[in-house]
mmCIF file as Biopython writes it, N, C-alpha, C and O atoms, coordinates in Angstrom:
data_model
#
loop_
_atom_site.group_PDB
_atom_site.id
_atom_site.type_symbol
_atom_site.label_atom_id
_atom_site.label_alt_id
_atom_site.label_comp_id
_atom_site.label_asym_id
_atom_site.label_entity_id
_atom_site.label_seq_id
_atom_site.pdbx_PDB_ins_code
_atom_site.Cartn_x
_atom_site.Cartn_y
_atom_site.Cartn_z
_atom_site.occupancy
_atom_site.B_iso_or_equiv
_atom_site.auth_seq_id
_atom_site.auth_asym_id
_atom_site.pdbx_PDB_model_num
ATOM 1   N N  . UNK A ? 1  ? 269.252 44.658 113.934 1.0 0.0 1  A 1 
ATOM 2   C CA . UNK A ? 1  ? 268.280 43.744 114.510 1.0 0.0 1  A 1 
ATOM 3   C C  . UNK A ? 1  ? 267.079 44.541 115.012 1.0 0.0 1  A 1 
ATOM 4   O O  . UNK A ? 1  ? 267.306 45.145 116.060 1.0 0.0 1  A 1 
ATOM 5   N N  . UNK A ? 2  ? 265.580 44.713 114.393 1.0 0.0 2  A 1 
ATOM 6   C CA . UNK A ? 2  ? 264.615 44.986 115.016 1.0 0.0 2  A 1 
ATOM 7   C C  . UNK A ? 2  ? 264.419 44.356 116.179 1.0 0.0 2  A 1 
ATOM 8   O O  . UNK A ? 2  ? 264.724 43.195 116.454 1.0 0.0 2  A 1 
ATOM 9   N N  . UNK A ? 3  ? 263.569 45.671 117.282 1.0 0.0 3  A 1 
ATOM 10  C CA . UNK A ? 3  ? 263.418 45.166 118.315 1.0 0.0 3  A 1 
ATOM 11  C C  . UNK A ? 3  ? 261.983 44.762 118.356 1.0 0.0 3  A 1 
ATOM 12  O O  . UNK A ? 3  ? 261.109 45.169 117.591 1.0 0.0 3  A 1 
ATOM 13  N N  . UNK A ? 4  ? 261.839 43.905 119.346 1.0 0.0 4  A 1 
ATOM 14  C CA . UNK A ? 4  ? 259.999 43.710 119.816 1.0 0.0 4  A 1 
ATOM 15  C C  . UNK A ? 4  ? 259.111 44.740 119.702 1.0 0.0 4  A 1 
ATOM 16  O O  . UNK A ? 4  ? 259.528 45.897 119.729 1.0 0.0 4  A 1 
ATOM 17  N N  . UNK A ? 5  ? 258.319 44.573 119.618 1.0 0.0 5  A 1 
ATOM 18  C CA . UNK A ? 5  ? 256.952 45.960 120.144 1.0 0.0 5  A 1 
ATOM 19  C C  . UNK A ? 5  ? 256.933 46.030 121.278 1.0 0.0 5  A 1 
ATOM 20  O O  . UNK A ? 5  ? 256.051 46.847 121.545 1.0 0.0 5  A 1 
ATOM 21  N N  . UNK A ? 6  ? 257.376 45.666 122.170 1.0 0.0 6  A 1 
ATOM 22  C CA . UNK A ? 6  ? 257.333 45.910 123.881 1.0 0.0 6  A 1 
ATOM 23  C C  . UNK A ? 6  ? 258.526 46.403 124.268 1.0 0.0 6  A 1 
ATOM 24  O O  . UNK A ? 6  ? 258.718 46.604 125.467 1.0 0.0 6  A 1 
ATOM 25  N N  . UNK A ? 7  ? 259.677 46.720 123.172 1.0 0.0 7  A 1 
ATOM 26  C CA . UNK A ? 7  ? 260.558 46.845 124.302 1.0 0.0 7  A 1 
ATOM 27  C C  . UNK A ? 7  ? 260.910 48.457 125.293 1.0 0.0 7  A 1 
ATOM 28  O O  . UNK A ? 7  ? 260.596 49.646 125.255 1.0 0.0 7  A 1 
ATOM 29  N N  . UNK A ? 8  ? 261.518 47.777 125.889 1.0 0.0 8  A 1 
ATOM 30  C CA . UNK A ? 8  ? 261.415 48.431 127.132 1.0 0.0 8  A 1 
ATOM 31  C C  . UNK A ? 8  ? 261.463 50.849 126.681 1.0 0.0 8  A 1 
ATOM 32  O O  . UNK A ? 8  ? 260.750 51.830 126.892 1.0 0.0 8  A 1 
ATOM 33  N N  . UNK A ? 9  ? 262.902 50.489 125.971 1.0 0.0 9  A 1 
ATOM 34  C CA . UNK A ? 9  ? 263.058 52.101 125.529 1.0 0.0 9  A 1 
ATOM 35  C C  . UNK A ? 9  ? 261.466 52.482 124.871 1.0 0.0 9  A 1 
ATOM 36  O O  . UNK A ? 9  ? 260.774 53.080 125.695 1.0 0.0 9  A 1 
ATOM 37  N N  . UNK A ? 10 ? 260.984 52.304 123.921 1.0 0.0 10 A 1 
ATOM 38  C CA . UNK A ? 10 ? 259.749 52.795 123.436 1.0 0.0 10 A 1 
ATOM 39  C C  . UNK A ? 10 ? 258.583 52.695 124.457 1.0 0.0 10 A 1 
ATOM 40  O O  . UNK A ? 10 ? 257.452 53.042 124.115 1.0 0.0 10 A 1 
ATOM 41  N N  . UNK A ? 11 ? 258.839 52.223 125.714 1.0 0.0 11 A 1 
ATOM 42  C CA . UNK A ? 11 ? 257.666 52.506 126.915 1.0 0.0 11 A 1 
ATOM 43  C C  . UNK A ? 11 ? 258.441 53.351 127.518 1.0 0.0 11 A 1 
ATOM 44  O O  . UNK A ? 11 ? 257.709 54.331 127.658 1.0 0.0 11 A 1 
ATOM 45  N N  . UNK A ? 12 ? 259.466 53.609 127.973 1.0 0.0 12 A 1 
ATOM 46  C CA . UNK A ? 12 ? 260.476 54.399 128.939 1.0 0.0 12 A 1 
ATOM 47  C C  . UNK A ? 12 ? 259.906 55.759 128.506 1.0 0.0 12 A 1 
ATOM 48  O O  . UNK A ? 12 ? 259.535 56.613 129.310 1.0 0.0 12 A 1 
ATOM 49  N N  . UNK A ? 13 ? 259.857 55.919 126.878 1.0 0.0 13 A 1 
ATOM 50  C CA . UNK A ? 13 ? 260.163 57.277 126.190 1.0 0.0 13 A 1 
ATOM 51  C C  . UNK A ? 13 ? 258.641 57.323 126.079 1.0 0.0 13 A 1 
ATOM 52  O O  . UNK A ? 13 ? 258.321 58.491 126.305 1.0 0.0 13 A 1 
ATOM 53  N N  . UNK A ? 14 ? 257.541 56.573 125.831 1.0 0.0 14 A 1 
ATOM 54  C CA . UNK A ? 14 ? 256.086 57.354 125.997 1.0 0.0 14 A 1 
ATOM 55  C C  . UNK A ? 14 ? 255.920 57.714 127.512 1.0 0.0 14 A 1 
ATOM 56  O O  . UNK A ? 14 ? 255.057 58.561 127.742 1.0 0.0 14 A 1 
ATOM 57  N N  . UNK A ? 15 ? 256.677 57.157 128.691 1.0 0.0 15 A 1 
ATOM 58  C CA . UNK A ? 15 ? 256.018 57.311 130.117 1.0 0.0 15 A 1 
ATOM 59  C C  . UNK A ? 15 ? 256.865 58.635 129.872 1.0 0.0 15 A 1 
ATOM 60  O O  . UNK A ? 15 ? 256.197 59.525 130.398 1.0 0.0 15 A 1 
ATOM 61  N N  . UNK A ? 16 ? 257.479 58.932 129.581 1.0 0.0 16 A 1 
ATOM 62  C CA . UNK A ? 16 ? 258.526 60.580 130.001 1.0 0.0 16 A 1 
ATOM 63  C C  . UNK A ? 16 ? 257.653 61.432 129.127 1.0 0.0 16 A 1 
ATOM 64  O O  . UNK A ? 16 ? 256.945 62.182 129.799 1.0 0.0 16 A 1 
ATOM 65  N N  . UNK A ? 17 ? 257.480 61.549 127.739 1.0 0.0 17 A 1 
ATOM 66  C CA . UNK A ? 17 ? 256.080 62.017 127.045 1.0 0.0 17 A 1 
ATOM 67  C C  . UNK A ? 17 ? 254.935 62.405 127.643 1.0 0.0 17 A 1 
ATOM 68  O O  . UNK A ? 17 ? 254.507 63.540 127.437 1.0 0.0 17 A 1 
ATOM 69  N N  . UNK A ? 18 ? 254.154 61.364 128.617 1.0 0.0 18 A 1 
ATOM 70  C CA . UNK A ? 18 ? 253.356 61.272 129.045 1.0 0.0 18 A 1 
ATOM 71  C C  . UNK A ? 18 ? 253.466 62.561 130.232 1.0 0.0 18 A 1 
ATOM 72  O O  . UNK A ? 18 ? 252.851 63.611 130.421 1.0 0.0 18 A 1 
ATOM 73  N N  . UNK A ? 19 ? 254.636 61.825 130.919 1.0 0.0 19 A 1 
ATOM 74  C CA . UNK A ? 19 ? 254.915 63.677 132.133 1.0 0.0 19 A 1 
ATOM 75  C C  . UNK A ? 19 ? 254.700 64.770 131.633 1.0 0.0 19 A 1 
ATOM 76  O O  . UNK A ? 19 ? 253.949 65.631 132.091 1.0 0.0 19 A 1 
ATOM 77  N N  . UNK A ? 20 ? 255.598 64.854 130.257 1.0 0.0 20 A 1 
ATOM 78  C CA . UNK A ? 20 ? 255.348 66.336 130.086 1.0 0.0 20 A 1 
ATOM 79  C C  . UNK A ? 20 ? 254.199 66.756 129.137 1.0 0.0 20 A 1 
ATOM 80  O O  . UNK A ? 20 ? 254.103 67.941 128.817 1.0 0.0 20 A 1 
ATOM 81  N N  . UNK A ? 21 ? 253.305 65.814 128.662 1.0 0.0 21 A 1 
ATOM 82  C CA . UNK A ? 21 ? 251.677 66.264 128.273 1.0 0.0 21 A 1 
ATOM 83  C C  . UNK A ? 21 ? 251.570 66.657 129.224 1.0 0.0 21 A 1 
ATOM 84  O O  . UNK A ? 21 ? 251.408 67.862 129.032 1.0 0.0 21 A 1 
ATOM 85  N N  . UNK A ? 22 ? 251.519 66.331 131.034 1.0 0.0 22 A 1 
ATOM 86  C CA . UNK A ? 22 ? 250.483 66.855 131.985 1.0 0.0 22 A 1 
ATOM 87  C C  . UNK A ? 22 ? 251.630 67.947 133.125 1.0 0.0 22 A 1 
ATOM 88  O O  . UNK A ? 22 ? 252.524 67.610 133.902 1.0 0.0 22 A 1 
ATOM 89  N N  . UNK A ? 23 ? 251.066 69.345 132.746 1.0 0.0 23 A 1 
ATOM 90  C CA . UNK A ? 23 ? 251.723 70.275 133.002 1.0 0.0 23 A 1 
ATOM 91  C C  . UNK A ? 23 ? 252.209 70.425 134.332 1.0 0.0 23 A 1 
ATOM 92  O O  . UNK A ? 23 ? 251.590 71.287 134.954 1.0 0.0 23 A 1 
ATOM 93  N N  . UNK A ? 24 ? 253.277 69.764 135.075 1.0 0.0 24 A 1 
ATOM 94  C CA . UNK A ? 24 ? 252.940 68.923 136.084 1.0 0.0 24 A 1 
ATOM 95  C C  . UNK A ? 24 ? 253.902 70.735 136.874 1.0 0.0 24 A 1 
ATOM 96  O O  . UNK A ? 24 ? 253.639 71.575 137.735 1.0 0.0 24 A 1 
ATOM 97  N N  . UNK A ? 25 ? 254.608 70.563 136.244 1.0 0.0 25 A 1 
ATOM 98  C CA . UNK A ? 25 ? 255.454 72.290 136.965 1.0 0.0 25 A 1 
ATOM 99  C C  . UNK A ? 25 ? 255.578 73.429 136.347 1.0 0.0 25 A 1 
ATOM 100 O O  . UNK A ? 25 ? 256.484 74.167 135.961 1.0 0.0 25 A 1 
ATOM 101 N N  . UNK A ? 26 ? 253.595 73.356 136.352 1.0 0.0 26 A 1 
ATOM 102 C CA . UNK A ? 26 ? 253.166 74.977 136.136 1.0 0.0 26 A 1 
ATOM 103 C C  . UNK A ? 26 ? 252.455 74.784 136.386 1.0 0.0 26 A 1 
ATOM 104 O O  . UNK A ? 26 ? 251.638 75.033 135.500 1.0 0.0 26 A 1 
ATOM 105 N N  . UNK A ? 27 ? 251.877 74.260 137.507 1.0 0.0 27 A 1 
ATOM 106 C CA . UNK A ? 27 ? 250.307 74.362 138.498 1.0 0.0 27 A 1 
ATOM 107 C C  . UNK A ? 27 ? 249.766 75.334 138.850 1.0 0.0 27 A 1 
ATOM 108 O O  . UNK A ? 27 ? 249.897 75.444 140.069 1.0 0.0 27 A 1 
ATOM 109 N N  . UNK A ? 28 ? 249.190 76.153 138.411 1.0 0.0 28 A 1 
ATOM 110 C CA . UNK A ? 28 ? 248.544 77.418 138.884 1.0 0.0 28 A 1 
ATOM 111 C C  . UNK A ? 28 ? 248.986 78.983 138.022 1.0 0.0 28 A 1 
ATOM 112 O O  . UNK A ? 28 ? 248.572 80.142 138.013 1.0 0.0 28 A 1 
ATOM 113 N N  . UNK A ? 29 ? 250.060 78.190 137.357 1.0 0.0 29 A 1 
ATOM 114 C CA . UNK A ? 29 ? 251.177 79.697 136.608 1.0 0.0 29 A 1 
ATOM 115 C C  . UNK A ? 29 ? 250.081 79.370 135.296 1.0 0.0 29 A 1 
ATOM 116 O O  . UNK A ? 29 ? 249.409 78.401 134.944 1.0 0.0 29 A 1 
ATOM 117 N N  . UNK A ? 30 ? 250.345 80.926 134.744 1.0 0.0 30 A 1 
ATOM 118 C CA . UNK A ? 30 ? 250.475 81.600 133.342 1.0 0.0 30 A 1 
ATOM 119 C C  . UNK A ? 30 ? 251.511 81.746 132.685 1.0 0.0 30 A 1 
ATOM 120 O O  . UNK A ? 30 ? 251.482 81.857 131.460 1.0 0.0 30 A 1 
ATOM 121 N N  . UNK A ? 31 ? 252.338 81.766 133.215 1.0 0.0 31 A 1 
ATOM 122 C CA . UNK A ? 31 ? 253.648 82.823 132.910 1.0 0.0 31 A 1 
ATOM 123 C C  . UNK A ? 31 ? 255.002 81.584 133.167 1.0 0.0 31 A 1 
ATOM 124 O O  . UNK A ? 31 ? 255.215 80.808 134.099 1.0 0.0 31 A 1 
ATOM 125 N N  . UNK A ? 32 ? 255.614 81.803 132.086 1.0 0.0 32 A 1 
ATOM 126 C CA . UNK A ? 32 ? 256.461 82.956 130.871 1.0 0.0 32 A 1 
ATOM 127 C C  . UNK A ? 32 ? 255.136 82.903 129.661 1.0 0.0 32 A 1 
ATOM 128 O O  . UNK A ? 32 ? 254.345 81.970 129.522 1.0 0.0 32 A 1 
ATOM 129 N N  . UNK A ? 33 ? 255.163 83.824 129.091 1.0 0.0 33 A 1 
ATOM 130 C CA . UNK A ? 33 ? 254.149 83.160 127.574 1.0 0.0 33 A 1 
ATOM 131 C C  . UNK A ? 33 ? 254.816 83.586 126.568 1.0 0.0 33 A 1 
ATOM 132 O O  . UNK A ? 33 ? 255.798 84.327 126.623 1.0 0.0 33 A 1 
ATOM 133 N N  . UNK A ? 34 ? 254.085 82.931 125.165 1.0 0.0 34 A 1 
ATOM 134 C CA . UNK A ? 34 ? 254.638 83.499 124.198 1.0 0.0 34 A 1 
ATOM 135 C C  . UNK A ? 34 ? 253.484 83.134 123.132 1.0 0.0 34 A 1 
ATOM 136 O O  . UNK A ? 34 ? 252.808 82.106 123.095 1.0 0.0 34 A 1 
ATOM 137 N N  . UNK A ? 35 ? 253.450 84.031 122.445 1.0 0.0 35 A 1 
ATOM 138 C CA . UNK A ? 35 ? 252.462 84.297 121.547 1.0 0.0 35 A 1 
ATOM 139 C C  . UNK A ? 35 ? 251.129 84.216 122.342 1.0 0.0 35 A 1 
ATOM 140 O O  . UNK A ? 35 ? 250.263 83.510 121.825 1.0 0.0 35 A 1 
ATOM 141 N N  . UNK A ? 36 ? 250.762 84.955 123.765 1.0 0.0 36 A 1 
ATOM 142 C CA . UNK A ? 36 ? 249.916 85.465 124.081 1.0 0.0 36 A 1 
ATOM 143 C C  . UNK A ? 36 ? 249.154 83.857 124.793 1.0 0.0 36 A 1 
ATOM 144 O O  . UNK A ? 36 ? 248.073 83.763 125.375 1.0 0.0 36 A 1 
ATOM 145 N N  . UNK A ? 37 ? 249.900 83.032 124.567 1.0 0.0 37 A 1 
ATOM 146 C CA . UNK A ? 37 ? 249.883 81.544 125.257 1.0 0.0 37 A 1 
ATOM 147 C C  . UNK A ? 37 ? 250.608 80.990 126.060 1.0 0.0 37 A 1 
ATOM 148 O O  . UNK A ? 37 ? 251.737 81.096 125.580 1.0 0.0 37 A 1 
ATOM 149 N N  . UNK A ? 38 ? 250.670 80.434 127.039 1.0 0.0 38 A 1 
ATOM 150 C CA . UNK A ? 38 ? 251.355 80.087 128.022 1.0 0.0 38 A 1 
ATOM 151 C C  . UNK A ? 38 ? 252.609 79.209 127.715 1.0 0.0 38 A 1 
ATOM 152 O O  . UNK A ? 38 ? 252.123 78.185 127.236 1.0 0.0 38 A 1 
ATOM 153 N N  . UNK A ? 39 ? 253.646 79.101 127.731 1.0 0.0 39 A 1 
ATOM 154 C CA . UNK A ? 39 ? 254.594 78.048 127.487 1.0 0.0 39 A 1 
ATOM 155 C C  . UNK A ? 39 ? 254.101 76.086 127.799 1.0 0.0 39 A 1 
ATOM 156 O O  . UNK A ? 39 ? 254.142 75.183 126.963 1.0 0.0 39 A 1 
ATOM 157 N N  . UNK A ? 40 ? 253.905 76.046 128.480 1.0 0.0 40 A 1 
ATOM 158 C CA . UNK A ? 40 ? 253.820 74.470 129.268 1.0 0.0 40 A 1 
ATOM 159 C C  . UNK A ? 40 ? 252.656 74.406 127.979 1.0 0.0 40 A 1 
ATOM 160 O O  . UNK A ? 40 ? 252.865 73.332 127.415 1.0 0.0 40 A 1 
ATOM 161 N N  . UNK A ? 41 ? 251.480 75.150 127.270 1.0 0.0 41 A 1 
ATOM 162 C CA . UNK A ? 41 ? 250.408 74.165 126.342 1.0 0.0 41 A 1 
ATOM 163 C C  . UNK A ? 41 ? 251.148 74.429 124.910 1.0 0.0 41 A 1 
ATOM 164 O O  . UNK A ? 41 ? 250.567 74.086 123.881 1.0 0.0 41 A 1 
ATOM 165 N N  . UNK A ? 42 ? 252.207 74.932 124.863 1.0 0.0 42 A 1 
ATOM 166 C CA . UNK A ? 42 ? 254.014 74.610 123.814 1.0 0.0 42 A 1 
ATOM 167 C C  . UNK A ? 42 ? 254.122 73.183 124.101 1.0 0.0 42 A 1 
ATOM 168 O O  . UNK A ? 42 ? 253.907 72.230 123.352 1.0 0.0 42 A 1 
ATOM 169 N N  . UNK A ? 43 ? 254.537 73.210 125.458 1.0 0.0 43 A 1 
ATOM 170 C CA . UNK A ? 43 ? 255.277 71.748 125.583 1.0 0.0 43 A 1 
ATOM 171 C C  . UNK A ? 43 ? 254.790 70.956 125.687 1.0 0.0 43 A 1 
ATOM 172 O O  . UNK A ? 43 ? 255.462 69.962 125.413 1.0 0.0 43 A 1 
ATOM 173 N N  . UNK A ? 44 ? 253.197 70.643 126.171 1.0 0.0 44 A 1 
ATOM 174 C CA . UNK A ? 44 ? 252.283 69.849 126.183 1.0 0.0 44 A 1 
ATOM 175 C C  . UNK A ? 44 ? 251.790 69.411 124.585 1.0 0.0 44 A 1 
ATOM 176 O O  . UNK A ? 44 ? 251.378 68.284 124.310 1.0 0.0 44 A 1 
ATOM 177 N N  . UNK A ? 45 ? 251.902 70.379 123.731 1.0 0.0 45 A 1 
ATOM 178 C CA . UNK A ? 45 ? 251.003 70.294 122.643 1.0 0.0 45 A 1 
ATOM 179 C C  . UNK A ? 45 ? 252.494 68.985 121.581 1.0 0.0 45 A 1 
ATOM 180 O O  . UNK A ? 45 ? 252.354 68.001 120.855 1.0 0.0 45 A 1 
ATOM 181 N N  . UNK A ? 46 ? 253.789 69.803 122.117 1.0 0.0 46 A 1 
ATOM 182 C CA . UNK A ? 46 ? 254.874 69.345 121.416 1.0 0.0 46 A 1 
ATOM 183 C C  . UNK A ? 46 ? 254.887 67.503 121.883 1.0 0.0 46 A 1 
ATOM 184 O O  . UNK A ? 46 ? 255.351 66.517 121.310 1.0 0.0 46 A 1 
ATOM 185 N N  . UNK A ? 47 ? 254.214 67.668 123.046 1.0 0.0 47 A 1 
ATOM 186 C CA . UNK A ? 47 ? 254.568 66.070 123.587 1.0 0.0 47 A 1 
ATOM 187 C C  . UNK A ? 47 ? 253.731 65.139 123.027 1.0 0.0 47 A 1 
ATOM 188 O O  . UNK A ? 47 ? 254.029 63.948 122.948 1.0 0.0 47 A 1 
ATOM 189 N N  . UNK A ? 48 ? 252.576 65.668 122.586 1.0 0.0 48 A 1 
ATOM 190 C CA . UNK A ? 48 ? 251.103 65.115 122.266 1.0 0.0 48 A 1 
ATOM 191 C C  . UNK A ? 48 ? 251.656 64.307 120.997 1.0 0.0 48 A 1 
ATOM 192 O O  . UNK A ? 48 ? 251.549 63.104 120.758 1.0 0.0 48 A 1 
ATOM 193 N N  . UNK A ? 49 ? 252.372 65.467 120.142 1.0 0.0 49 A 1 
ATOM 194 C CA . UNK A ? 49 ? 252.586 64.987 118.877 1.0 0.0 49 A 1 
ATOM 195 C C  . UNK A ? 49 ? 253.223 63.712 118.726 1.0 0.0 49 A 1 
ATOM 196 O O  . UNK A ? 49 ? 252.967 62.646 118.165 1.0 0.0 49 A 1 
ATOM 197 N N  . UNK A ? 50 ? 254.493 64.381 119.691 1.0 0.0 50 A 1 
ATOM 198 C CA . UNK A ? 50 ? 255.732 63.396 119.361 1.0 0.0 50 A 1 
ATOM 199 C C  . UNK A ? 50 ? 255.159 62.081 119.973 1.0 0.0 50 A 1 
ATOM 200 O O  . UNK A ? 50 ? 255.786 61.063 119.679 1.0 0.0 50 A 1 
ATOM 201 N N  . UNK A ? 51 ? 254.006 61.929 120.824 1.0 0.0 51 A 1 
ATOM 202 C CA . UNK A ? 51 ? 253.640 60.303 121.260 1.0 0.0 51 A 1 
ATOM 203 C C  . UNK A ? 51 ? 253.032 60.213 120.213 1.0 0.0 51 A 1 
ATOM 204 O O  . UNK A ? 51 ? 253.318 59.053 119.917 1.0 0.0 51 A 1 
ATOM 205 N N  . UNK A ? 52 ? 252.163 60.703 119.124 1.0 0.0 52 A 1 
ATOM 206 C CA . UNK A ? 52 ? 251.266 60.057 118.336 1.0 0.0 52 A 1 
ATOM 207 C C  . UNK A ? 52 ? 252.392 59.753 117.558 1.0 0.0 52 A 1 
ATOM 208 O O  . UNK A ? 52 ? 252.330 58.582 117.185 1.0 0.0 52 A 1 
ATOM 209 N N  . UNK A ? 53 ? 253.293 60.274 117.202 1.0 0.0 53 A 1 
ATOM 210 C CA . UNK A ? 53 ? 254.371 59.996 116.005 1.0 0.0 53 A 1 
ATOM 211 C C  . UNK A ? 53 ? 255.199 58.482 116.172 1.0 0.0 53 A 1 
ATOM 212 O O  . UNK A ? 53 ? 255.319 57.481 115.465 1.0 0.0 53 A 1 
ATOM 213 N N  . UNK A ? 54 ? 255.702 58.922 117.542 1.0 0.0 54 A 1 
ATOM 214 C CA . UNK A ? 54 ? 255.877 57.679 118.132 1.0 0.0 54 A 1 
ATOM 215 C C  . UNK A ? 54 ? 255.306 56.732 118.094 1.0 0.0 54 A 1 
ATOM 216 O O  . UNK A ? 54 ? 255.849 55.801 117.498 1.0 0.0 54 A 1 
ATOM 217 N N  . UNK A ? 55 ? 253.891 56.499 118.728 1.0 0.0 55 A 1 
ATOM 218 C CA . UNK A ? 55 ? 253.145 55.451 118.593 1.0 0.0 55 A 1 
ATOM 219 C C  . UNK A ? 55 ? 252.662 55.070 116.797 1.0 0.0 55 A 1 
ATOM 220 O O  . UNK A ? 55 ? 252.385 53.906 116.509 1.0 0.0 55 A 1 
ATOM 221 N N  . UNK A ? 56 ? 252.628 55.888 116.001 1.0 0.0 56 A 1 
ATOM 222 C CA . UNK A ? 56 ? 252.272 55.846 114.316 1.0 0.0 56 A 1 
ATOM 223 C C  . UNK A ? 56 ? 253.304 54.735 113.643 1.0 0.0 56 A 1 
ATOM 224 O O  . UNK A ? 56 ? 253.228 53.664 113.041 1.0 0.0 56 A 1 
ATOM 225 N N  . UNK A ? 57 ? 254.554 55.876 114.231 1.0 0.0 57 A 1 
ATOM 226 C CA . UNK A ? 57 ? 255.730 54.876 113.384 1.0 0.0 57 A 1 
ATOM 227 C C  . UNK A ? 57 ? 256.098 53.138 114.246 1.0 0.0 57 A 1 
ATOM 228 O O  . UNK A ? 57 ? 256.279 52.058 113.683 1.0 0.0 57 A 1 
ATOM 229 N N  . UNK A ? 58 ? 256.102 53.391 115.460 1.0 0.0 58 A 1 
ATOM 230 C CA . UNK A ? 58 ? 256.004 51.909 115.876 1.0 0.0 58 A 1 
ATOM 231 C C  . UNK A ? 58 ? 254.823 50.570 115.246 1.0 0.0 58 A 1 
ATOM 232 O O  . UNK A ? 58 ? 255.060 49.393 114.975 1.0 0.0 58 A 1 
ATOM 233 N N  . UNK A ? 59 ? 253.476 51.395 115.175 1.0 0.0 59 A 1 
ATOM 234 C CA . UNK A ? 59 ? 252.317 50.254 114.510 1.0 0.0 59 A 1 
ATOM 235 C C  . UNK A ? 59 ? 253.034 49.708 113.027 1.0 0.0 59 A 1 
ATOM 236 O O  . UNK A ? 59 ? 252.978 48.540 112.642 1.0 0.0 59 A 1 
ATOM 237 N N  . UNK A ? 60 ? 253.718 50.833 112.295 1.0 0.0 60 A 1 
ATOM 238 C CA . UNK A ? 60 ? 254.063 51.033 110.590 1.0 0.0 60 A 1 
ATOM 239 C C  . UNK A ? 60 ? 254.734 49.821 110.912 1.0 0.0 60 A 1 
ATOM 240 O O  . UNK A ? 60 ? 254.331 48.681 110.677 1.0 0.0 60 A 1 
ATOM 241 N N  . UNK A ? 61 ? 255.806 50.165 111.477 1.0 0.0 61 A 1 
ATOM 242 C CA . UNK A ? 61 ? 257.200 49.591 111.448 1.0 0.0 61 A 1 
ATOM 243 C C  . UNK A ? 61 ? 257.285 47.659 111.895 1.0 0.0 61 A 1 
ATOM 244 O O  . UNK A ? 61 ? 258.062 46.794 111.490 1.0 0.0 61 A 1 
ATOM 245 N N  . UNK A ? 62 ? 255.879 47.568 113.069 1.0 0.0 62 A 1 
ATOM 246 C CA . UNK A ? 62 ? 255.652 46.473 113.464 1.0 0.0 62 A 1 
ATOM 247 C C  . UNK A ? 62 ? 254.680 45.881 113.334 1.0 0.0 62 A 1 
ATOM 248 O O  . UNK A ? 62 ? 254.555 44.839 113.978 1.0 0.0 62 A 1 
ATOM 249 N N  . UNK A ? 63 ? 253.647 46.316 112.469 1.0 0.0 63 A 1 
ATOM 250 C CA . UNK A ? 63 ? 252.445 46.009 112.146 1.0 0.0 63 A 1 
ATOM 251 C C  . UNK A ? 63 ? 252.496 44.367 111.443 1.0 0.0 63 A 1 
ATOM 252 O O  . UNK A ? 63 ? 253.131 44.300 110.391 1.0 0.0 63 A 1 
ATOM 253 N N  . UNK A ? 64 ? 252.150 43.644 111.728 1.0 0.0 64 A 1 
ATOM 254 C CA . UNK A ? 64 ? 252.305 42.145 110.793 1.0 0.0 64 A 1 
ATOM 255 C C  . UNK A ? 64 ? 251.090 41.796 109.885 1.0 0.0 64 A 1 
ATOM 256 O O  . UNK A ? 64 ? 249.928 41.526 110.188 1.0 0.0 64 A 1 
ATOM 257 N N  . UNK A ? 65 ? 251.803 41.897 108.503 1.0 0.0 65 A 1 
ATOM 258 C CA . UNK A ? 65 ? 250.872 41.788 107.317 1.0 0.0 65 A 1 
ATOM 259 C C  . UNK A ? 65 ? 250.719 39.919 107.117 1.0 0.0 65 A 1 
ATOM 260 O O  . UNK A ? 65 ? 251.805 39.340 107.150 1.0 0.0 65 A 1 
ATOM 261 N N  . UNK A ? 66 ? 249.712 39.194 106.961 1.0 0.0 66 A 1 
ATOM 262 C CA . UNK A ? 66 ? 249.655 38.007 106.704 1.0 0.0 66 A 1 
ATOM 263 C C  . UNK A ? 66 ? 250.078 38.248 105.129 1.0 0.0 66 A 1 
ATOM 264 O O  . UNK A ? 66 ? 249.790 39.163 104.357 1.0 0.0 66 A 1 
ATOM 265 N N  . UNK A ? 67 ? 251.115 36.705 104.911 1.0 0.0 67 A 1 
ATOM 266 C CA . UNK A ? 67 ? 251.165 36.328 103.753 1.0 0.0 67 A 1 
ATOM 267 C C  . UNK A ? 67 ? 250.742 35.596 103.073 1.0 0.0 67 A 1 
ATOM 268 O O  . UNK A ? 67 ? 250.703 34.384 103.282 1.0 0.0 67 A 1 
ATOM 269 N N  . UNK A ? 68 ? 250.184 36.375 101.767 1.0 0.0 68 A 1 
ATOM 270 C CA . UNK A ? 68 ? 248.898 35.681 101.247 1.0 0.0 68 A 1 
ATOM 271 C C  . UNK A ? 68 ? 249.402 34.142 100.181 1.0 0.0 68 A 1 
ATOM 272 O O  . UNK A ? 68 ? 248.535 33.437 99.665  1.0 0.0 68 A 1 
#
């Protein structure tokens, strides 16, 4: 059974996304790094994606085509 476009898990899981785009516990740090880049714009960059992916495949999946 598809769910709605509103439901609740697919907002739950962009608001938790959303936390960790904004580097909320590494305020002022550099450090650990890796590849000469800070970790948290890793996890920020990883979160960015996974909401656009998220939000991509939800429009696909629920998008309503009129029938012609």
């Amino acid at each position: 059974m598809r769910r709605e476009p509103g439901s609740p898990i697919f907002w739950l899981t962009v608001s938790v996304l959303l936390f960790v785009v904004v580097p909320y516990g590494f305020l002022g740090e550099s450090e650990p790094r890796f590849a000469h880049l800070p970790v948290w714009f890793y996890l920020s960059l990883a979160a960015s994606v996974a909401i656009a992916a998220l939000s991509a495949w939800r429009i696909v999946r629920f998008w309503d085509e009129p029938d012609d």
